[in-house]
C-alpha positions as CSV (number, residue, x, y, z in Angstrom):
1,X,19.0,32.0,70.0
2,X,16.5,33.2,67.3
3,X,13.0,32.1,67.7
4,X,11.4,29.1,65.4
5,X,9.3,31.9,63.6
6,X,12.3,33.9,62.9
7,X,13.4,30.4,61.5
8,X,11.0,30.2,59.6
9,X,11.0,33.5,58.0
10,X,14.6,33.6,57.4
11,X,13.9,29.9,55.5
12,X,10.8,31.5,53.5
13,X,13.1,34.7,52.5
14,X,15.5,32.0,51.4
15,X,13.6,30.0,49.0
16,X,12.0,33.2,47.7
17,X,15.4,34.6,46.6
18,X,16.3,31.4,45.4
19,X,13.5,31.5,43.4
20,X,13.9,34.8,42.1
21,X,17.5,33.9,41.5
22,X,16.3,31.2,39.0
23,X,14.1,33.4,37.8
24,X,16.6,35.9,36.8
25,X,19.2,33.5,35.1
26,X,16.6,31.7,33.1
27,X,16.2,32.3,29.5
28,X,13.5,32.7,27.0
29,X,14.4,32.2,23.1
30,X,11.4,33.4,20.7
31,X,11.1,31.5,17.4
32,X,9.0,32.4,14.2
33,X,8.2,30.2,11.5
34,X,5.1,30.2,9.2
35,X,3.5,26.9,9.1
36,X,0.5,25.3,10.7
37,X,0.7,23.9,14.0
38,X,-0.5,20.7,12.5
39,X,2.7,21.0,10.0
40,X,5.3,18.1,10.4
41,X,7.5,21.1,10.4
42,X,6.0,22.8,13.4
43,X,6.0,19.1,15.1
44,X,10.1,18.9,15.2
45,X,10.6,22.4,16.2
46,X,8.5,21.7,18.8
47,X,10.0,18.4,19.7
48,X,13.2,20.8,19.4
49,X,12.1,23.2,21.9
50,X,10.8,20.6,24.4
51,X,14.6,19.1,24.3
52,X,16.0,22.5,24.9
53,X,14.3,22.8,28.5
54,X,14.8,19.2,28.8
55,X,18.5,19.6,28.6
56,X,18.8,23.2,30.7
57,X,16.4,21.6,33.4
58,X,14.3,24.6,32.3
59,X,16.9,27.5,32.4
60,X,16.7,27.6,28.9
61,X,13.3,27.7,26.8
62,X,12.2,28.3,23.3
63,X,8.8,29.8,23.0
64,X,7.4,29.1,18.9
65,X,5.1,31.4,17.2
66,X,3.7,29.4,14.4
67,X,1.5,30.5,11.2
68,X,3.2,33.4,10.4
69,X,2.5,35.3,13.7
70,X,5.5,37.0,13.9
71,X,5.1,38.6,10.2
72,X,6.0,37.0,6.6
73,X,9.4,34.6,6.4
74,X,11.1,37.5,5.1
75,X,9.9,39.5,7.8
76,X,11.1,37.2,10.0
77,X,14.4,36.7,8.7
78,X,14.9,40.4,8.8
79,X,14.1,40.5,12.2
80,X,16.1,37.5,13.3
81,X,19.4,39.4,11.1
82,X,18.7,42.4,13.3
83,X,18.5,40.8,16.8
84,X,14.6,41.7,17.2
85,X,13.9,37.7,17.1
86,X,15.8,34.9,18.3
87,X,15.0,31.9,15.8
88,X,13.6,31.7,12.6
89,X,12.8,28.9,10.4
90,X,12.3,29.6,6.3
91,X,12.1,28.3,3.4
92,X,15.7,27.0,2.0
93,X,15.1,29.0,-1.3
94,X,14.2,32.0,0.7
95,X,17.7,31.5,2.4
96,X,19.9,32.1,-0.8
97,X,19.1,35.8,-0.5
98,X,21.4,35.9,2.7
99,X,24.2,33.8,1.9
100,X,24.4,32.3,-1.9
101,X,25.2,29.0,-0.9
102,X,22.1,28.1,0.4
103,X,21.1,28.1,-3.8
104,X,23.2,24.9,-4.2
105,X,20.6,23.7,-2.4
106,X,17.7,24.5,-4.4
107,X,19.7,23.6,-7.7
108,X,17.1,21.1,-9.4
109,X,17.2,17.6,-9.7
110,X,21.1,17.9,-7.5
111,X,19.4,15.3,-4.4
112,X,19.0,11.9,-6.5
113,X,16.3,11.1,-4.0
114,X,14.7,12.0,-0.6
115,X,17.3,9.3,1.6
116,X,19.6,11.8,-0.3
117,X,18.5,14.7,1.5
118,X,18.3,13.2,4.6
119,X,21.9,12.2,4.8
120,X,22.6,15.6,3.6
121,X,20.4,16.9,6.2
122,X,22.1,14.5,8.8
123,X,26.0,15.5,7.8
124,X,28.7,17.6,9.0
125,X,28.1,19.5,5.4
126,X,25.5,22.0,6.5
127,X,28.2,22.8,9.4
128,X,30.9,22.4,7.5
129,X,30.0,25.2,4.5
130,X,27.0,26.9,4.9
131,X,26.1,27.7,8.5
132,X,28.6,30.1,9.1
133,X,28.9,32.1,6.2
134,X,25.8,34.3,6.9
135,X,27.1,35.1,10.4
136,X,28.8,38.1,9.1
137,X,25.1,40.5,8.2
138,X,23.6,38.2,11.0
139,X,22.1,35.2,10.9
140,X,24.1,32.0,11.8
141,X,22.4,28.4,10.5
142,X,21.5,26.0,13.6
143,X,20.0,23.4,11.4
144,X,18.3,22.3,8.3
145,X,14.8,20.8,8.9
146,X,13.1,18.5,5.9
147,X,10.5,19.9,3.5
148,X,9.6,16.8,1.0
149,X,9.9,16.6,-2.6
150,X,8.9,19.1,-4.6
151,X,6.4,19.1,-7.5
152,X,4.4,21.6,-9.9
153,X,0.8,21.8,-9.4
154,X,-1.4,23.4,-11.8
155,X,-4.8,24.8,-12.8
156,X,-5.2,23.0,-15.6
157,X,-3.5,19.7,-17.1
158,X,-0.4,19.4,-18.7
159,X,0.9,16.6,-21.2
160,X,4.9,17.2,-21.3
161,X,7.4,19.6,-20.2
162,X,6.2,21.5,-23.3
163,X,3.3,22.9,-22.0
164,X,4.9,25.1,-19.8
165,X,5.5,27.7,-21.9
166,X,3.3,30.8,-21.7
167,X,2.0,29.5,-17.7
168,X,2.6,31.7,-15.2
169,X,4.5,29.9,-12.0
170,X,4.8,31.1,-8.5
171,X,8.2,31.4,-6.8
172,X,9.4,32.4,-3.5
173,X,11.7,35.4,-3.9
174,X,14.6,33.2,-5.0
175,X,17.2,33.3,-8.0
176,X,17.5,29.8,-8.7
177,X,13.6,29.3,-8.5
178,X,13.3,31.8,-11.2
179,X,15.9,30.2,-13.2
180,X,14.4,27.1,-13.4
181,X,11.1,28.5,-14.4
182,X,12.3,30.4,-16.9
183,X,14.5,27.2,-18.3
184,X,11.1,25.3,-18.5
185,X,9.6,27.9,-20.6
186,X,7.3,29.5,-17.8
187,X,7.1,32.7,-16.3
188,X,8.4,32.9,-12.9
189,X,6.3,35.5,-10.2
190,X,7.9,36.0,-7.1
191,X,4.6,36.3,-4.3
192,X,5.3,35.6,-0.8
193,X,4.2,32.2,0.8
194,X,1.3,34.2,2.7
195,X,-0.4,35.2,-0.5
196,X,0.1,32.3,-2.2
197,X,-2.9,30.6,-1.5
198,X,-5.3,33.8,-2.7
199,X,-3.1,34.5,-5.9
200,X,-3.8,31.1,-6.9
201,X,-7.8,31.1,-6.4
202,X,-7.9,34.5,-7.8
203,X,-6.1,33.4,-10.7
204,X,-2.6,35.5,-10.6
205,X,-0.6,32.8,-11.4
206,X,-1.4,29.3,-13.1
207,X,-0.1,27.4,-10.7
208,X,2.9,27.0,-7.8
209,X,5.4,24.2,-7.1
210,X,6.1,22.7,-3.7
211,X,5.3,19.6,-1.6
212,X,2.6,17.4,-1.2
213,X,1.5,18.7,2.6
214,X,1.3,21.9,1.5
215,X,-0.5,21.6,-1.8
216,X,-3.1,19.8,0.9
217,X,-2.7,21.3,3.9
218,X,-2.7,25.1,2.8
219,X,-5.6,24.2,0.8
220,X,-3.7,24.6,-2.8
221,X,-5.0,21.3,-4.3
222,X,-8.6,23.7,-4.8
223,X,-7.4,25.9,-7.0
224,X,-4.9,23.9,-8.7
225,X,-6.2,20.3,-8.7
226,X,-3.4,18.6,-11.0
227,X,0.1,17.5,-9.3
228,X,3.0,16.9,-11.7
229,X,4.9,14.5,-10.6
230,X,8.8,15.5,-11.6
231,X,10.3,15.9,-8.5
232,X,12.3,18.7,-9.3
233,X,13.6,19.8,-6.1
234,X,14.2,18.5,-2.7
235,X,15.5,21.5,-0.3
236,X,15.6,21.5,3.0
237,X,14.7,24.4,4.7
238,X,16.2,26.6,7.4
239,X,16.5,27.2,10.8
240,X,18.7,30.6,11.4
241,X,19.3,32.1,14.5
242,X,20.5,35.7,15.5
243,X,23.7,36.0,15.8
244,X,23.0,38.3,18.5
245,X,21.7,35.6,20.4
246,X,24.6,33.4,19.7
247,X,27.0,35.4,20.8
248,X,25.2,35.9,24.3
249,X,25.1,32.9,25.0
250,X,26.9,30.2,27.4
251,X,29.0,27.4,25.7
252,X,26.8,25.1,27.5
253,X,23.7,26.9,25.8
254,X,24.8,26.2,22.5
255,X,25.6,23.1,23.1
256,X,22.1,22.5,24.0
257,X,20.2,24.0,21.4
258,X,23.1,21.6,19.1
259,X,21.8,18.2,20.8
260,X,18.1,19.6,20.6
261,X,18.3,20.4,17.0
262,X,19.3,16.4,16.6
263,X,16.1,15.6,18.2
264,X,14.1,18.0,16.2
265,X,15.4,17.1,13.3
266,X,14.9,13.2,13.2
267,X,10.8,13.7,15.1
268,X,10.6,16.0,11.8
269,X,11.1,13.8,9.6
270,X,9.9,10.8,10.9
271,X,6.3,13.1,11.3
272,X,7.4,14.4,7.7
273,X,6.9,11.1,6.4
274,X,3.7,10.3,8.0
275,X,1.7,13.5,7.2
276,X,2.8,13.4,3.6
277,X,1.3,9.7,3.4
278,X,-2.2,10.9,4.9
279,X,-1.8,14.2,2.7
280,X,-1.5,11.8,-0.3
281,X,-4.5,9.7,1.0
282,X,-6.9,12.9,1.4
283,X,-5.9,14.2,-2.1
284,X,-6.7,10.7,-4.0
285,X,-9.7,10.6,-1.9
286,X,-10.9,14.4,-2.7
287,X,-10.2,13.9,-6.8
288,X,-7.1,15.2,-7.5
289,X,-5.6,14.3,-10.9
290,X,-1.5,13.0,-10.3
291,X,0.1,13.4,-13.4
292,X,3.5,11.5,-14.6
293,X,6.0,12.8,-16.8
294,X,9.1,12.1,-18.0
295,X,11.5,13.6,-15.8
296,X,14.5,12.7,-17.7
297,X,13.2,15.6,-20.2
298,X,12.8,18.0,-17.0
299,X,15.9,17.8,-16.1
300,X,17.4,18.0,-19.4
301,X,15.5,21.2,-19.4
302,X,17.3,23.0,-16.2
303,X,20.9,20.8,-16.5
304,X,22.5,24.1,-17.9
305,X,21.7,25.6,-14.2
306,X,24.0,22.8,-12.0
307,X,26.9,23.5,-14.9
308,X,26.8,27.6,-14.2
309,X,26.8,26.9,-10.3
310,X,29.8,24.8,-10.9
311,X,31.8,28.3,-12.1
312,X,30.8,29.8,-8.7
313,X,34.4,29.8,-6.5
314,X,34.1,27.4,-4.3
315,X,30.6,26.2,-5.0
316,X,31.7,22.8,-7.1
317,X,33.8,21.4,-4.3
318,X,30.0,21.8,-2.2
319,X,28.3,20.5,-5.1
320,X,30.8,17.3,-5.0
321,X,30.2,16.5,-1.6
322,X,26.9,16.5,-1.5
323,X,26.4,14.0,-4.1
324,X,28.8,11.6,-2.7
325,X,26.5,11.4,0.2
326,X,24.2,9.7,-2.5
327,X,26.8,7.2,-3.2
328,X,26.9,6.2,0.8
């Protein structure tokens, strides 16, 4: 009969190689994204995460490098397409440059209203057309996470959509961004969301467009202290992951990082809506000049754009359904 202290050891050497067995099978995912921890953004992928190892009971993590740790969106993008990065989140308009489709949704003035975009968001759509068709450089779409309502804001004032011509507009690295600058009578410059925030106090450009939180929150509303009000676009942005890390893991896994994404997604926008409220607040408060317009004449402006996408195969039957959603 073997002693109680061989027992024991035997038991220890047990739990120890349990251990390491758990060890050994559990996984870490690494995801990049380039906002502020603060960011409503960075609040749902967290929430995301958090129901990832909720759901594996901890076998399955996702470890989130915020503020552009892990390089510039592009940088990440291109590391995430090549396997060296699990998860990355960018900006929808940064998206279009690996799979077109993405551009229908940055076509301005295509989401009638935020509710809009959140049923969009919310729909078998993003699965249904756009998700899969980058999967064949790389990158497969796990969800689409809210980014506000876009608006211009400038260095100095404006009166109509008139005034645009000769200003100089910063745009992410996107076709249909460009187009709609141009189409307004601006010139569009392409500068990456890292250096946007020095190429506007150093005077590069004349202004930017975006959302609210980040014309606060990255501290834009100094340089630029007037916000135009047209509402132009409402894109979601991205959430790619490699497909090398797709295609390694378990049924079960993907499943889980599917549920998750549910989670992250609605704390997102829920958070969205609050931080844009207090970002509204502290720009009132700090003296910021909001200026309306008539957006009836901005969209006339850029309607020529939503017509040419139409003539992409395949792209009006998109277009189609996502307006419906506006109807529902």
């Amino acid at each position: 009969m073997k002693s109680t202290k061989t027992l024991f050891a035997t038991a220890l050497m047990a739990l120890a190689l349990g251990a390491a067995s758990a060890s050994v099978q559990a996984r870490e995912l690494k995801l990049g994204h380039g906002m502020p921890v603060n960011n409503a953004q960075h609040i749902g992928l967290q929430a995301f995460a958090d129901e990832v190892k909720k759901l594996s009971n901890g076998e399955l993590t996702v470890t989130i490098f915020p503020k552009g740790e892990l390089g510039t969106e592009k940088e990440m993008a291109e590391k995430t397409l090549m396997g060296e990065l699990d998860i990355c989140k960018i900006g929808g308009m940064l998206a279009e440059a690996y799979e077109p489709r993405y551009g229908i949704m940055c076509i301005p003035y295509l989401f009638h209203d935020y509710d809009h975009v959140k049923a969009f968001i919310r729909s078998d759509l993003p699965e249904k057309y756009f998700f899969n068709q980058s999967k064949e450089i790389g990158l497969i779409g796990l969800f689409l996470i809210a980014s506000g309502t876009r608006d211009f804001y400038l260095s100095k004032p404006i009166k109509s959509v008139e005034d645009f011509k000769g200003l100089k507009i910063r745009v992410p690295e996107n076709k249909m961004s460009m187009l709609m600058i141009k189409a307004l009578g601006a010139t569009p410059t392409p500068i990456s969301w890292s250096d946007v925030t020095a190429a506007l106090k150093n005077g590069v450009v004349d202004g930017a467009e975006n959302n609210i939180t980040s014309w606060v929150e990255q501290g834009h509303m100094e340089s630029c202290p007037y916000l135009i009000l047209d509402d132009h676009l409402m894109n979601p942005d991205v959430v790619f992951i490699s497909e090398t890390t797709w295609d390694s893991l378990s049924k079960e896994e993907r499943k889980i990082l599917k549920e998750a994404a549910k989670v992250g997604i609605e704390t997102e926008i829920a958070e969205w809506d609050k931080k844009e409220a207090e970002n509204l607040a502290k720009a009132k408060v700090a003296g910021k000049t909001f200026i309306e317009v008539d957006k009836q004449l901005f969209r006339d402006k850029v309607a020529s754009l939503l017509d040419n996408e139409r003539k992409t195969e395949g792209f009006s039957e998109i277009i189609d359904a996502i307006l419906a959603l506006a109807k529902k």
